[in-house]
N, C-alpha and C positions, 0 to 999 in steps of 0.2 A: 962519509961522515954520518954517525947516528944522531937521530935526530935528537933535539932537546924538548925535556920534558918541563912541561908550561908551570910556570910558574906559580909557588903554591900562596894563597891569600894569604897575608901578615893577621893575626889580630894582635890586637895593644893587650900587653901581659896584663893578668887581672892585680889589678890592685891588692896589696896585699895588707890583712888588716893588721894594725898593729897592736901589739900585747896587751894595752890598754882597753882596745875595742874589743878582742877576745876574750879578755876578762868579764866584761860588761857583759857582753852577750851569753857566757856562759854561767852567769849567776843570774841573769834573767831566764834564761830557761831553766836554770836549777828552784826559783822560784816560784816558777810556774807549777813546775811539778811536785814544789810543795803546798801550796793554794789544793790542788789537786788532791793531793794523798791527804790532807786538812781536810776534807770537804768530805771524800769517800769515810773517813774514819770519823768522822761525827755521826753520818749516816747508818754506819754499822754498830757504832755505839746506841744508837739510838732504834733501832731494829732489835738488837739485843736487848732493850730493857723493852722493850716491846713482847719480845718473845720470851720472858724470863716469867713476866707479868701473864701474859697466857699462860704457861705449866704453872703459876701458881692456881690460877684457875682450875687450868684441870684437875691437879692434884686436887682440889677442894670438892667437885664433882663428884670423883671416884671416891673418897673419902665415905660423900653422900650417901654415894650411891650403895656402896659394901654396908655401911649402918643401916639402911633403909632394908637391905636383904634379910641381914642379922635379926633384923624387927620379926620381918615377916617370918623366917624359920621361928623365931624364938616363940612366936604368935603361934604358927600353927602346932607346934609341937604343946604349950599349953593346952590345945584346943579337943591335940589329939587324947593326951590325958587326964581332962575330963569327963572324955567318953569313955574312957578306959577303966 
């Protein structure tokens, strides 16, 4: 006779949810994730005008800075003919 193989432990089938509670739960995680991408996109909107507001700066700078050159050449080139 071969022997017999012991018997395997039952568990209680999982409860299965139903379509109502599937529903449910899947617009609260769809919510969630939009709380989420809401929150990332204000953050990058607002890092954007952050950094839009810097290159105006710089552009303002360099702007400066090329006029102030302009000066100087235009200076010393006056300077040089009057010596001339």
């Amino acid at each position: 006779m071969a022997p017999r193989e012991p018997q395997k432990a039952r568990r209680a089938a999982p409860k299965k949810k139903t379509a109502a509670n599937q529903l449910a739960s899947a617009v609260e995680r769809l919510e969630s994730k939009i709380s989420v991408l809401q929150t990332e996109r204000d953050k990058l909107k607002s890092d954007l005008k952050a950094a839009l507001a810097r290159i105006g700066e710089l552009e303002a700078a360099q702007t400066d800075a090329a006029n102030r050159i302009d000066w100087v050449i235009d200076s010393l080139h006056s300077i040089l003919e009057e010596k001339a």
